[in-house]
N, C-alpha and C positions, 0 to 999 in steps of 0.2 A: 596522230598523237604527238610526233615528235614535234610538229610546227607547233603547237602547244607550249610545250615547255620550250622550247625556244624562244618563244613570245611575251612569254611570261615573266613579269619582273619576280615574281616568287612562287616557287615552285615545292611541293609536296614530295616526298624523298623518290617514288615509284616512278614519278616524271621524268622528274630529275636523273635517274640509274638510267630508266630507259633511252635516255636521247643522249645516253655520255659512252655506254656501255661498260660499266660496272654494276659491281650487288647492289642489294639494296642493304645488305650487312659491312659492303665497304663507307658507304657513308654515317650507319650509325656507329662504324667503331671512328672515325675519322670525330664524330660528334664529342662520342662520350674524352675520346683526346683532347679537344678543344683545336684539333685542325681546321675545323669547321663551327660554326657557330649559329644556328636557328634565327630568324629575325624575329622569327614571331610565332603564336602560336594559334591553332583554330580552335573555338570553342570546345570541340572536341579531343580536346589534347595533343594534334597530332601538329609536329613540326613543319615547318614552312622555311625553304631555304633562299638567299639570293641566288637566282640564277648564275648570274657572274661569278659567284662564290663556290658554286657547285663545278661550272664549265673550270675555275685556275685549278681548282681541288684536281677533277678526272686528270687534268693533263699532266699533275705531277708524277715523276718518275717514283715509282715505290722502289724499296727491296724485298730479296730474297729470290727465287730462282728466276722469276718470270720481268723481262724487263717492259712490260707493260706499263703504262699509266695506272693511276690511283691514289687512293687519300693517304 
């Protein structure tokens, strides 16, 4: 699955999480911030994100205790 979203020029949040290792609640709050921005959306309402957009996101250094990557 990961070579998936790796391949993928736009990728669905679930993908996206799993091949960065983050939530899938780190990217929809990253969204509702406007850190991140949706390209587009599927008939069914669900968010579609740039790959590339997802991999600068994961890499960013967050705060708070954990110095790990995050949106």
């Amino acid at each position: 699955m990961q070579q998936v979203a790796e391949k993928a020029r736009y990728v669905m949040i679930g993908a996206a999480t799993r091949a960065r290792g983050i939530s899938d609640a780190t990217l929809h709050r990253a969204a509702r911030r406007g850190e991140i921005i949706p390209v587009m959306r599927a008939p069914g309402g669900f968010a579609r994100f740039d790959n590339g957009d997802v991999s600068t996101c994961a890499a960013r250094p967050r705060g708070g205790i954990s110095a790990e990557g995050g949106c």
